[in-house]
C-alpha positions as CSV (number, residue, x, y, z in Angstrom):
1,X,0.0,0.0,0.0
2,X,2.4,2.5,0.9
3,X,4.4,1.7,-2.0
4,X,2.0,2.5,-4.5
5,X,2.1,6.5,-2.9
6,X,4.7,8.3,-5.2
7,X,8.2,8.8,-3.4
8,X,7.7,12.2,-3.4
9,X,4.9,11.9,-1.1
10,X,6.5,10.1,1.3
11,X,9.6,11.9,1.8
12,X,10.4,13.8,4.7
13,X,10.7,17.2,3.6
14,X,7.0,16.6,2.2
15,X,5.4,15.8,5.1
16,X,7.0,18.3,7.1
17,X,6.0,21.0,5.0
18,X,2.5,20.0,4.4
19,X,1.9,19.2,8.0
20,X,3.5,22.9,9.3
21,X,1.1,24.5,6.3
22,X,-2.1,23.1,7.7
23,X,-0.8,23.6,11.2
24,X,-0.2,27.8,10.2
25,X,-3.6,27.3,8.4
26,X,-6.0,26.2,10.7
27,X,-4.8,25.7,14.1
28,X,-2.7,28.4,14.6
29,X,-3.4,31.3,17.0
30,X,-2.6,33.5,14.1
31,X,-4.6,31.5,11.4
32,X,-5.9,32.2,7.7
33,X,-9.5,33.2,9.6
34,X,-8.9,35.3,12.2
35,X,-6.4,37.2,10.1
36,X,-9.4,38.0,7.9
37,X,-11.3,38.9,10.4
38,X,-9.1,41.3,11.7
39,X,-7.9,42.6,8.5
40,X,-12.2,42.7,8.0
41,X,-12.3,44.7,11.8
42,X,-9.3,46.8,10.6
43,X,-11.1,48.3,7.5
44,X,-14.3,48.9,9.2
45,X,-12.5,50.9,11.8
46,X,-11.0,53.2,9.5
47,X,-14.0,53.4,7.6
48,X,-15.3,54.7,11.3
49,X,-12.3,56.8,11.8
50,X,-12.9,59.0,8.7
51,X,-16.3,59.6,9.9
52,X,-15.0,60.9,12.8
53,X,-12.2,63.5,11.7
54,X,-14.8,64.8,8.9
55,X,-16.7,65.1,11.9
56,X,-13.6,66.6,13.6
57,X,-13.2,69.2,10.7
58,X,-16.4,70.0,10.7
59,X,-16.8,70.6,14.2
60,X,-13.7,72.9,14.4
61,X,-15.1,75.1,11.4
62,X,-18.0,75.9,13.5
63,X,-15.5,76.9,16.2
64,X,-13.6,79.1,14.6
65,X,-16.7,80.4,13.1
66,X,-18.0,80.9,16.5
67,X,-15.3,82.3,18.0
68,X,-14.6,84.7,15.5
69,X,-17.9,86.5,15.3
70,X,-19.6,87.6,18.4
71,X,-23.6,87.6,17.3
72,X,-23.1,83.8,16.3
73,X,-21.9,83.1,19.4
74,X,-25.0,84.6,21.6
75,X,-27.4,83.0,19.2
76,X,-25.7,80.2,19.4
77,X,-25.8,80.3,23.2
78,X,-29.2,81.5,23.5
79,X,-30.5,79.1,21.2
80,X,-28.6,75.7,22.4
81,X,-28.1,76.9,26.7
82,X,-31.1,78.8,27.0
83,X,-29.0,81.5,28.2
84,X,-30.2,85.3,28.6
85,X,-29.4,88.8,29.5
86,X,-30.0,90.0,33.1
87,X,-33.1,91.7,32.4
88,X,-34.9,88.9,30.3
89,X,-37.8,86.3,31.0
90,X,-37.3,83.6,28.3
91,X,-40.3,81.6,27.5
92,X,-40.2,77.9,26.2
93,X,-43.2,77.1,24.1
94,X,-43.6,73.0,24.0
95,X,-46.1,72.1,21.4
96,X,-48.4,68.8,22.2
97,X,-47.7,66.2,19.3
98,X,-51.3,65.1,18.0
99,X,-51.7,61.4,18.3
């Protein structure tokens, strides 16, 4: 039986090859699949990371936007911190949603 495998097969260096391949395949901690996953997690993190410095980018626009003019900057405080001047009564109108 084992004669009728091709010498090749049989040798050493064969064996010891194929067997290290399939052991860095598949039972490796650093196998085939979890380096695709990770490569996968990897791309979908910098996918996430762009969307936060465009975020970034945009948010430090509105700074500087803010910061550089000084009507923006009450409105905006007005509007977001219900803030007011000493001598105002703000009023906060809720409207009831119809069911």
């Amino acid at each position: 039986m084992i004669k009728r495998i091709p010498k090749f097969f049989r040798s050493f260096y064969f064996i010891t090859t194929a067997l290290f391949v399939v052991w860095m395949l598949f039972f490796d901690s650093n196998d085939f699949v979890t380096q695709y996953q990770m490569s996968k997690q990897l791309s979908d993190l910098e996918a996430v990371k762009e969307d936060y410095v465009e975020k970034m980018g945009e948010v430090e626009k509105d700074r500087k936007a803010l910061m550089g003019n000084a009507d923006l900057l009450e409105k905006y405080a007005r509007e977001k911190y219900l803030m007011k001047r000493p001598n105002e009564d703000v009023f906060i109108i809720v409207t009831k949603e119809e069911e």
